[in-house]
mmCIF file of the C-alpha atoms, coordinates in Angstrom:
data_MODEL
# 
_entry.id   MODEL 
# 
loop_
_atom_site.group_PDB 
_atom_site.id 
_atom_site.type_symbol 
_atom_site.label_atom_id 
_atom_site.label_alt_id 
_atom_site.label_comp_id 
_atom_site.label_asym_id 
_atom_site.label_entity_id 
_atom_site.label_seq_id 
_atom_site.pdbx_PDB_ins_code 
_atom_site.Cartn_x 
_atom_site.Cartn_y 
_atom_site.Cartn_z 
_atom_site.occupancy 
_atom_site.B_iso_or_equiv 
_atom_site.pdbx_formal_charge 
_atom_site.auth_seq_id 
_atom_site.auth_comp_id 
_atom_site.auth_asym_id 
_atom_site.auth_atom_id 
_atom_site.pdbx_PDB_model_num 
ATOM 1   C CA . UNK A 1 1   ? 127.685 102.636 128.616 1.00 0.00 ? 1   UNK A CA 1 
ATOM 2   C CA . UNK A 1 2   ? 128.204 104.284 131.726 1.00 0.00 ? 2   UNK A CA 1 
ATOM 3   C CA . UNK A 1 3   ? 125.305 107.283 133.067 1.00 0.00 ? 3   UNK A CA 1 
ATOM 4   C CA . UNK A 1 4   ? 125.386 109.043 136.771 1.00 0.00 ? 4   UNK A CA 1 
ATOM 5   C CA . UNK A 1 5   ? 122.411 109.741 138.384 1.00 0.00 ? 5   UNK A CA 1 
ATOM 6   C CA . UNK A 1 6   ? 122.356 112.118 141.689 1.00 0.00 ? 6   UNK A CA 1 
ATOM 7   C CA . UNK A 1 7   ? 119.816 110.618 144.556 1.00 0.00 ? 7   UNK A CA 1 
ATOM 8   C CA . UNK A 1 8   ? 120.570 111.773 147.439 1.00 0.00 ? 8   UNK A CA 1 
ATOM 9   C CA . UNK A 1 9   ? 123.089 114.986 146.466 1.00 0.00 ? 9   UNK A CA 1 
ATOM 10  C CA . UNK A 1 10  ? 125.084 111.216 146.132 1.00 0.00 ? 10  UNK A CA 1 
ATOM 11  C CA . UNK A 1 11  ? 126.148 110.621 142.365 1.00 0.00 ? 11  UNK A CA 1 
ATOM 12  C CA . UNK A 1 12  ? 125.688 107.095 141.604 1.00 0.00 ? 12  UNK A CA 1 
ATOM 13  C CA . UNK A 1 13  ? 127.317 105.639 138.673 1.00 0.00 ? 13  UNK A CA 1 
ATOM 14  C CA . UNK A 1 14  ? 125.155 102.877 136.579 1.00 0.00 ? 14  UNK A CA 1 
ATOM 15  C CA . UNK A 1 15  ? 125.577 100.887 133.485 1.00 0.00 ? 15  UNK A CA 1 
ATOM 16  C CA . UNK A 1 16  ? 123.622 100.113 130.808 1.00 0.00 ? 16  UNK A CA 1 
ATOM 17  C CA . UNK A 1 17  ? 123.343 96.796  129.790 1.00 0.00 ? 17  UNK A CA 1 
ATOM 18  C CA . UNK A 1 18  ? 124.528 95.672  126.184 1.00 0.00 ? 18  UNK A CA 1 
ATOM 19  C CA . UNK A 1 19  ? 120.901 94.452  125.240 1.00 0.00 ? 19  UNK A CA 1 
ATOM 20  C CA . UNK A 1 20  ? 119.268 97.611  126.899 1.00 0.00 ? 20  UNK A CA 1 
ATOM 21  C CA . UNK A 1 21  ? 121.419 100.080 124.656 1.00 0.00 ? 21  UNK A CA 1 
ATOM 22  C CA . UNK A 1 22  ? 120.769 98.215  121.185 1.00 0.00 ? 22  UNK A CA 1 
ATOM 23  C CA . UNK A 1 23  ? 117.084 98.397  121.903 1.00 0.00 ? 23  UNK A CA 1 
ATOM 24  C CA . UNK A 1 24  ? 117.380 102.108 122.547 1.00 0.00 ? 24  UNK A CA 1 
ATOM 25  C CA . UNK A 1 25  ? 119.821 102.656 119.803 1.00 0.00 ? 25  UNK A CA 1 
ATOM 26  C CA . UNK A 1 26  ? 117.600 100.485 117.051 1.00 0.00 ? 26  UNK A CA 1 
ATOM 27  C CA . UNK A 1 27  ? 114.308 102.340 118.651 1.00 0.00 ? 27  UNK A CA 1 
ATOM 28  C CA . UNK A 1 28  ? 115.846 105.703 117.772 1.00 0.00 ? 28  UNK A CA 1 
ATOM 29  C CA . UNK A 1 29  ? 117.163 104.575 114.329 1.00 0.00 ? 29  UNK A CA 1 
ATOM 30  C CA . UNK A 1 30  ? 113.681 103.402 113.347 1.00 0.00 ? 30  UNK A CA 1 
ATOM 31  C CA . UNK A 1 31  ? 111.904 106.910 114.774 1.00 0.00 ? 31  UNK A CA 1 
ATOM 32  C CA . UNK A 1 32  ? 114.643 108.961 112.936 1.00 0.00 ? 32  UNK A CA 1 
ATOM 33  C CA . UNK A 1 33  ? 115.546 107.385 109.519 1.00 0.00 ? 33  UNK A CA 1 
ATOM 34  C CA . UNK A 1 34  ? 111.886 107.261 107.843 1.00 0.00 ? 34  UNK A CA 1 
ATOM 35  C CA . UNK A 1 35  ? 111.406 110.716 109.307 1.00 0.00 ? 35  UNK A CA 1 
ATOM 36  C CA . UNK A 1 36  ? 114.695 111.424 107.210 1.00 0.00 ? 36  UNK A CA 1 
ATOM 37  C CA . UNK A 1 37  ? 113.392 109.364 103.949 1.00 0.00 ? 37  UNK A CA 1 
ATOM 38  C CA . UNK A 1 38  ? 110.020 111.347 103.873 1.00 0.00 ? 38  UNK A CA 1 
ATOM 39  C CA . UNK A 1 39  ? 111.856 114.837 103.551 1.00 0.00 ? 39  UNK A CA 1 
ATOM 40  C CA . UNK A 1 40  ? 113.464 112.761 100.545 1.00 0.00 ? 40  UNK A CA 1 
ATOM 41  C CA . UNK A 1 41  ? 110.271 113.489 98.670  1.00 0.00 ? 41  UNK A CA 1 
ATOM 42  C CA . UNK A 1 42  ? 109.206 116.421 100.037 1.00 0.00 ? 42  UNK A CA 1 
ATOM 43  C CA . UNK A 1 43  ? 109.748 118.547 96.926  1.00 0.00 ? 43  UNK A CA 1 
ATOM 44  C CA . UNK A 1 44  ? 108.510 115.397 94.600  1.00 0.00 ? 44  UNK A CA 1 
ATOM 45  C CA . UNK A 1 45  ? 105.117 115.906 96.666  1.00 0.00 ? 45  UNK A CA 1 
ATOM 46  C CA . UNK A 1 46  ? 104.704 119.611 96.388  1.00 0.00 ? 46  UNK A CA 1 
ATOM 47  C CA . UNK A 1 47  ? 105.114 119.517 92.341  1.00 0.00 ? 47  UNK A CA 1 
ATOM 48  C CA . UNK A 1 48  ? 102.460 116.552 92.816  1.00 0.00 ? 48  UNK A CA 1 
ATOM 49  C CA . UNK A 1 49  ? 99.861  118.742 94.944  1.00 0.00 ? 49  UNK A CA 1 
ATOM 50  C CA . UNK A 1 50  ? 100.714 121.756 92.647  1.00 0.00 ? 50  UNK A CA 1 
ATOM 51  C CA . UNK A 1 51  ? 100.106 119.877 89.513  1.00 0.00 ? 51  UNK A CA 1 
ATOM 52  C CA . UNK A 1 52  ? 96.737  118.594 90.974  1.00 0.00 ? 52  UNK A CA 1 
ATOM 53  C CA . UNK A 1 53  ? 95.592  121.865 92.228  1.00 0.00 ? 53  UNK A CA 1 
ATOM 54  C CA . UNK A 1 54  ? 96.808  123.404 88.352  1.00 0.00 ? 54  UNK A CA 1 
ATOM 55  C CA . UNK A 1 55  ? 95.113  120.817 86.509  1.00 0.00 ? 55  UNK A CA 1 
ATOM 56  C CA . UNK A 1 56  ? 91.890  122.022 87.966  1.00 0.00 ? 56  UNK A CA 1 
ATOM 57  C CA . UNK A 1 57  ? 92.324  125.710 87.299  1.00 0.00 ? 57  UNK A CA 1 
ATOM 58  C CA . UNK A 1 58  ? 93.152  124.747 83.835  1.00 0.00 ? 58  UNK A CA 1 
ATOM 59  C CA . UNK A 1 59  ? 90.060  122.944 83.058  1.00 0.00 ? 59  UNK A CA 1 
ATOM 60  C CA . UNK A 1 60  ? 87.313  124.639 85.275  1.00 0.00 ? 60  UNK A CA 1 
ATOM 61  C CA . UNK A 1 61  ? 85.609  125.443 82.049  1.00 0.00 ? 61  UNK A CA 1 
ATOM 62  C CA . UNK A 1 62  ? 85.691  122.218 80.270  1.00 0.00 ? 62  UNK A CA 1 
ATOM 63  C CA . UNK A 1 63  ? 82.432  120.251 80.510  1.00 0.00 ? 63  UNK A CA 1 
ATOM 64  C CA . UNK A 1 64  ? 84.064  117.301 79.699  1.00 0.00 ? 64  UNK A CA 1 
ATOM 65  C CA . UNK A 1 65  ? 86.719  117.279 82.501  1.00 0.00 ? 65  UNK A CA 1 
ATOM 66  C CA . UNK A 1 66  ? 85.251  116.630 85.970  1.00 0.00 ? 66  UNK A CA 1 
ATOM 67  C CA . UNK A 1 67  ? 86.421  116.536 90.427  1.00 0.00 ? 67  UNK A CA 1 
ATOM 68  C CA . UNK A 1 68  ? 84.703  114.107 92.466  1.00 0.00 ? 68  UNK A CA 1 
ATOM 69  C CA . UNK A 1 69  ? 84.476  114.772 95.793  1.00 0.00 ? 69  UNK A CA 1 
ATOM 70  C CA . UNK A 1 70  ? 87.110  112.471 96.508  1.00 0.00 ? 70  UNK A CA 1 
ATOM 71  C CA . UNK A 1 71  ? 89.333  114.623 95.035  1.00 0.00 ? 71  UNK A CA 1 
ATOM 72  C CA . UNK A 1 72  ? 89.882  112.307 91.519  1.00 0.00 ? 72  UNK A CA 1 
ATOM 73  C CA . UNK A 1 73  ? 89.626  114.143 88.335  1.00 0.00 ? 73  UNK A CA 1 
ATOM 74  C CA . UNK A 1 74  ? 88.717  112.522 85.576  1.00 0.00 ? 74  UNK A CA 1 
ATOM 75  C CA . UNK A 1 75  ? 88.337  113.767 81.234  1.00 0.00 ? 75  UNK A CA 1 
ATOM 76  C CA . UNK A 1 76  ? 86.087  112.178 79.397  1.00 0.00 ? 76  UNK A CA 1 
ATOM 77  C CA . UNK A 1 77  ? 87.902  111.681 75.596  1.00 0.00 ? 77  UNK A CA 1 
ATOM 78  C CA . UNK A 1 78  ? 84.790  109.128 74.640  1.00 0.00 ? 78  UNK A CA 1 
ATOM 79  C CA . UNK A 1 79  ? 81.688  108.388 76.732  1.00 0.00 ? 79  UNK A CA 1 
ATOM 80  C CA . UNK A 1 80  ? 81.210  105.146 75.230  1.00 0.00 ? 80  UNK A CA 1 
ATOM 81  C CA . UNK A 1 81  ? 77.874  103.132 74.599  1.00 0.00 ? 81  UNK A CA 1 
ATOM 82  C CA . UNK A 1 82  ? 75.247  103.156 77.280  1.00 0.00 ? 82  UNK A CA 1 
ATOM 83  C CA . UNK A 1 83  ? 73.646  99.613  76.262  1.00 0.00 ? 83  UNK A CA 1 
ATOM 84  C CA . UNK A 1 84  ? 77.057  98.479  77.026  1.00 0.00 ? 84  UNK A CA 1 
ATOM 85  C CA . UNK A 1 85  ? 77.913  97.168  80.636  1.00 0.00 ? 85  UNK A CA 1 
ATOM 86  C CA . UNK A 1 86  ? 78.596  99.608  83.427  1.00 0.00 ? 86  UNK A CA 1 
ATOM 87  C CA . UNK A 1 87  ? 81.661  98.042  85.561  1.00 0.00 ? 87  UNK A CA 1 
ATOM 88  C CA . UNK A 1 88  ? 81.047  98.159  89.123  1.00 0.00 ? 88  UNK A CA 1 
ATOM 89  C CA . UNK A 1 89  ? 83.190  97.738  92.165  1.00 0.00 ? 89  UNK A CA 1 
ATOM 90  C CA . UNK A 1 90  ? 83.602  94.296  91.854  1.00 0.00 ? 90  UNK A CA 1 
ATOM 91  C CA . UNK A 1 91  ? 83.846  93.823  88.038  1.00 0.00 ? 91  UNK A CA 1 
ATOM 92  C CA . UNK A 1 92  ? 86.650  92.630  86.082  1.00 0.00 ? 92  UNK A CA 1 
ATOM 93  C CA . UNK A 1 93  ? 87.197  94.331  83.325  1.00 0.00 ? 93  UNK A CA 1 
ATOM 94  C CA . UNK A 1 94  ? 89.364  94.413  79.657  1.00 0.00 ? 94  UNK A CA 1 
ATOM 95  C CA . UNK A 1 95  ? 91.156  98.046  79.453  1.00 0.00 ? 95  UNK A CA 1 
ATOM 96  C CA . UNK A 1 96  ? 93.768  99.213  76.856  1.00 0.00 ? 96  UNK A CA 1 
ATOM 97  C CA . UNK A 1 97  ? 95.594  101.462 79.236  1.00 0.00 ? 97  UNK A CA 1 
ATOM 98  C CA . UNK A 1 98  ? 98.605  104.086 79.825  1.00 0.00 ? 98  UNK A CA 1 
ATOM 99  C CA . UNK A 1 99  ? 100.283 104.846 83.046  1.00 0.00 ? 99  UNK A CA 1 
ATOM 100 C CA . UNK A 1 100 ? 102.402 107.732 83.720  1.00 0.00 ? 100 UNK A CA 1 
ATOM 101 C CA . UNK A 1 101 ? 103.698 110.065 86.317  1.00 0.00 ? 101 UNK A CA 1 
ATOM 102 C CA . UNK A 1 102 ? 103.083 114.196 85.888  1.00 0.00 ? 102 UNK A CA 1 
ATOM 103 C CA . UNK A 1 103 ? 106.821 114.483 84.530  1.00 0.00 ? 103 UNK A CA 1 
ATOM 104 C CA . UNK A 1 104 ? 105.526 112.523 81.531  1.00 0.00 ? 104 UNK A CA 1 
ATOM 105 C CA . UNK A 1 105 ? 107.616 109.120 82.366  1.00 0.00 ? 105 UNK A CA 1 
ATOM 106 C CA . UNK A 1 106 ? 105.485 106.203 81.618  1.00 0.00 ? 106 UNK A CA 1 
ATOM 107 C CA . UNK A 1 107 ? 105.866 103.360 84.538  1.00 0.00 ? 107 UNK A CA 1 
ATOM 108 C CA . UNK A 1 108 ? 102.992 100.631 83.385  1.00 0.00 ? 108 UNK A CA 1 
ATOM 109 C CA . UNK A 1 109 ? 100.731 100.391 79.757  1.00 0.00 ? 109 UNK A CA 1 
ATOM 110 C CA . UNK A 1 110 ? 98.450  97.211  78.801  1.00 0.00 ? 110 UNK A CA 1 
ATOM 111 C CA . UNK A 1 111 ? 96.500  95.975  76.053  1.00 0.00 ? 111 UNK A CA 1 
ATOM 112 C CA . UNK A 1 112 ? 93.401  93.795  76.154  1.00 0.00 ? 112 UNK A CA 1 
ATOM 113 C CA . UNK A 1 113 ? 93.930  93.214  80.117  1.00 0.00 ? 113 UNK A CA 1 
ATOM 114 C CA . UNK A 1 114 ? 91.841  91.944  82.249  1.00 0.00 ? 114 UNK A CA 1 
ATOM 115 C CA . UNK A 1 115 ? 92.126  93.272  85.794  1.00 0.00 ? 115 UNK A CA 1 
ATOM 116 C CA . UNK A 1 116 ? 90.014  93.199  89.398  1.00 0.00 ? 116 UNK A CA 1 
ATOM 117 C CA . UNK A 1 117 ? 88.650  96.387  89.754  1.00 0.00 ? 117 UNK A CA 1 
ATOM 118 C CA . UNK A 1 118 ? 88.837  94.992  93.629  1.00 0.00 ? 118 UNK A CA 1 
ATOM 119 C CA . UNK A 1 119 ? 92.444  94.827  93.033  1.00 0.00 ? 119 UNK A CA 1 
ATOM 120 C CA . UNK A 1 120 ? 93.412  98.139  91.893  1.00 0.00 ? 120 UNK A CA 1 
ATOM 121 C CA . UNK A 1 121 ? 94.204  101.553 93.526  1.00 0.00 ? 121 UNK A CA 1 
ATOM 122 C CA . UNK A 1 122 ? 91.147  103.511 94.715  1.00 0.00 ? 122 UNK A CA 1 
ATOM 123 C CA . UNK A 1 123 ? 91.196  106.219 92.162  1.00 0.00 ? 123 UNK A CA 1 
ATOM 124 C CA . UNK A 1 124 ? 91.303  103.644 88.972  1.00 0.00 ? 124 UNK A CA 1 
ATOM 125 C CA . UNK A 1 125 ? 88.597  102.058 90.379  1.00 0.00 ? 125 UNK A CA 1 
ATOM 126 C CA . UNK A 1 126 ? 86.056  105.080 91.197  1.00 0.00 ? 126 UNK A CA 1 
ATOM 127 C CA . UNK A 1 127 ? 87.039  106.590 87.690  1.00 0.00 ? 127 UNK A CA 1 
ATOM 128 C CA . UNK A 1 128 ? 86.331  103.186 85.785  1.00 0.00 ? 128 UNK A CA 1 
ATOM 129 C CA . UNK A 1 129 ? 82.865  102.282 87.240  1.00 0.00 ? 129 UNK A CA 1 
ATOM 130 C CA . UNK A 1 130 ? 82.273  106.060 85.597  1.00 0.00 ? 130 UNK A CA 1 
ATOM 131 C CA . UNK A 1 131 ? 82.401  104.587 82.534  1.00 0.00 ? 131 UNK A CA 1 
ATOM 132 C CA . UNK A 1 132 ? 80.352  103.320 79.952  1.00 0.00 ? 132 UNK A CA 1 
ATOM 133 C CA . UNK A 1 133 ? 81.896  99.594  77.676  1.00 0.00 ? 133 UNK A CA 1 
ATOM 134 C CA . UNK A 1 134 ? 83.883  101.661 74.405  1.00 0.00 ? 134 UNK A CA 1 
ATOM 135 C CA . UNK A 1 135 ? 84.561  104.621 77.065  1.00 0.00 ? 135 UNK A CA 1 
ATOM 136 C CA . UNK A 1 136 ? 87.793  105.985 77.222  1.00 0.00 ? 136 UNK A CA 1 
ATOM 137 C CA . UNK A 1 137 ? 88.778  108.949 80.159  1.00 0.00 ? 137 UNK A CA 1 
ATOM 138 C CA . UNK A 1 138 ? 91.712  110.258 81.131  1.00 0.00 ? 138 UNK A CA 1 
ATOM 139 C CA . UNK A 1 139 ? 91.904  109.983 84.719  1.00 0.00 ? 139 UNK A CA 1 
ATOM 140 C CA . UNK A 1 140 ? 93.736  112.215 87.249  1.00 0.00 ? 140 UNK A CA 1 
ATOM 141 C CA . UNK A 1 141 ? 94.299  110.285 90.232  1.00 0.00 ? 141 UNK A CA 1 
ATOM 142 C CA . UNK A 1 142 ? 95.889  111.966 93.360  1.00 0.00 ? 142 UNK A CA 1 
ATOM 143 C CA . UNK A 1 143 ? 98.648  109.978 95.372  1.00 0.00 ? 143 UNK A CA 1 
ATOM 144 C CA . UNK A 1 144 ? 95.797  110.320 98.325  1.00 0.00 ? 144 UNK A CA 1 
ATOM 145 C CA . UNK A 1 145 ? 93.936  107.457 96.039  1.00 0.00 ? 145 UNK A CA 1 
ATOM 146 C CA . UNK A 1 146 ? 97.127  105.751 94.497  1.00 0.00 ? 146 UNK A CA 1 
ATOM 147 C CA . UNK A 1 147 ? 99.832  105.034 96.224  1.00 0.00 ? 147 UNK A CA 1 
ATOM 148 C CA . UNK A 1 148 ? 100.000 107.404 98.809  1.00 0.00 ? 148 UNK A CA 1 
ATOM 149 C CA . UNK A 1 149 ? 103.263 107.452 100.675 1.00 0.00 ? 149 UNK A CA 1 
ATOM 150 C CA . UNK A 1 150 ? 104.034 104.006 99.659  1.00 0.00 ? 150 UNK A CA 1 
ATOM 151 C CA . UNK A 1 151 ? 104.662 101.922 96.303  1.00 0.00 ? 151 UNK A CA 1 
ATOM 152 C CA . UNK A 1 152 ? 105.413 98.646  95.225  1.00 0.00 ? 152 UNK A CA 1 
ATOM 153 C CA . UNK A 1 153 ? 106.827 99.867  91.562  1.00 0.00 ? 153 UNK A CA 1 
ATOM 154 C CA . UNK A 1 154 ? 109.886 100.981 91.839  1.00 0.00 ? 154 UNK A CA 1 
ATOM 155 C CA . UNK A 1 155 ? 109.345 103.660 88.867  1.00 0.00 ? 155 UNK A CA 1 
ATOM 156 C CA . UNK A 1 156 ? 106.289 105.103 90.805  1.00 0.00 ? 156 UNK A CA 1 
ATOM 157 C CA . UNK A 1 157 ? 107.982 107.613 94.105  1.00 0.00 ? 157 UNK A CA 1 
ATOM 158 C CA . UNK A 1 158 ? 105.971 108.207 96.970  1.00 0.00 ? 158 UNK A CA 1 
ATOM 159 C CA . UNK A 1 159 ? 102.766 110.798 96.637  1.00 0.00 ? 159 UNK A CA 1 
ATOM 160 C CA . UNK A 1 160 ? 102.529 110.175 93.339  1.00 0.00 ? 160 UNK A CA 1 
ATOM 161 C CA . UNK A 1 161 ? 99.809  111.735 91.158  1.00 0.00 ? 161 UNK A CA 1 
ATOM 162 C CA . UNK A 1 162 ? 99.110  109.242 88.607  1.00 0.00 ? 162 UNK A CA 1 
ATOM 163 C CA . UNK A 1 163 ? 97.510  109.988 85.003  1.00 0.00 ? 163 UNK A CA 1 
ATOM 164 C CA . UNK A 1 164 ? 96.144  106.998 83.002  1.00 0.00 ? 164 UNK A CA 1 
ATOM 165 C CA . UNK A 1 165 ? 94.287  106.891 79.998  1.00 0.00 ? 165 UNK A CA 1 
ATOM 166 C CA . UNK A 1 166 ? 92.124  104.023 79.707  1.00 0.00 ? 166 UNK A CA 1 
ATOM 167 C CA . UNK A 1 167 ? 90.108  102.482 76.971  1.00 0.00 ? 167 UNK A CA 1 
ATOM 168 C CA . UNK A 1 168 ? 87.134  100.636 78.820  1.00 0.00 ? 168 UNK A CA 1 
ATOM 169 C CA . UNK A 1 169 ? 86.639  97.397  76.398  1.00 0.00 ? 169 UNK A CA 1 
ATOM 170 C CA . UNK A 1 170 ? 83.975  95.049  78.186  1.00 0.00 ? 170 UNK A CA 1 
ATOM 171 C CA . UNK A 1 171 ? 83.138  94.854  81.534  1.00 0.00 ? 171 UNK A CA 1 
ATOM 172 C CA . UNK A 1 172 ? 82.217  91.614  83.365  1.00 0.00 ? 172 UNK A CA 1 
ATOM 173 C CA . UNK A 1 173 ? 79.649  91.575  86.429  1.00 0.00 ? 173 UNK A CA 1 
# 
């Protein structure tokens, strides 16, 4: 590639080297492409927020739906037992649980799992350690505390709000 430059009032012709221009070329392409990608979703995360913001209008009355000040909302369909262990953080715990996105498509669902809470989005684990062992919630987690702008399930987009319901079986400490 071939650029002038004027030093002097003296044009001087210069070329780029071949290694130079791919590095400038691939530079650009990675700058401009996700930039590209993100408008993708841009509509997907508006319905998301919209939903969020909705839900909360919707239910500002209910004493049995709650916001932390995270920003997860959370129903409670069962409190549970109190003599029953309280997960924590760091807990594993058995769940019957449903997964879905706000358009009503269902992308994961379990039955007597066992899971990390350490290993879980942020949002599924603040609303579990809410609960009491028998408990089941409906939680309301914004992409903020999901997946954010990135997912490894395919059947999950980026900014996400996710909706589970989840049976709390047994904790273990």
């Amino acid at each position: 590639m071939i650029f002038k430059k004027i030093y002097n009032n003296t044009i001087i012709t210069t070329k780029m080297k071949r290694p130079a221009f791919l590095f400038l070329l691939t530079l650009l392409l990675t700058i401009i492409l996700p930039a590209c990608q993100e408008n993708e979703w841009a509509d997907w995360q508006l319905k998301n927020d919209q939903y969020m913001a909705q839900l909360k209008i919707n239910n500002k009355n209910d004493s049995t739906f709650h916001v932390t000040s995270t920003g997860l909302c959370y129903k409670v369909i069962y409190q549970g037992w109190p003599y029953l262990r309280k997960p924590n953080a760091n807990s594993y715990v058995k769940v019957n649980y449903k997964g879905s996105l706000i358009d009503g498509s269902t992308f994961d669902s379990g039955t007597n799992t066992v899971l990390s809470l350490s290993n879980v989005v942020a949002g599924w684990k603040e609303g579990v350690t809410k609960m009491n062992g028998g408990g089941t919630y409906l939680l309301y987690i914004p992409a903020k505390l999901g997946y954010d702008t990135i997912s490894t399930n395919k059947q999950i987009p980026p900014h996400s709000a996710l909706i589970f319901e989840v049976d709390l079986v047994d904790s273990y400490n």
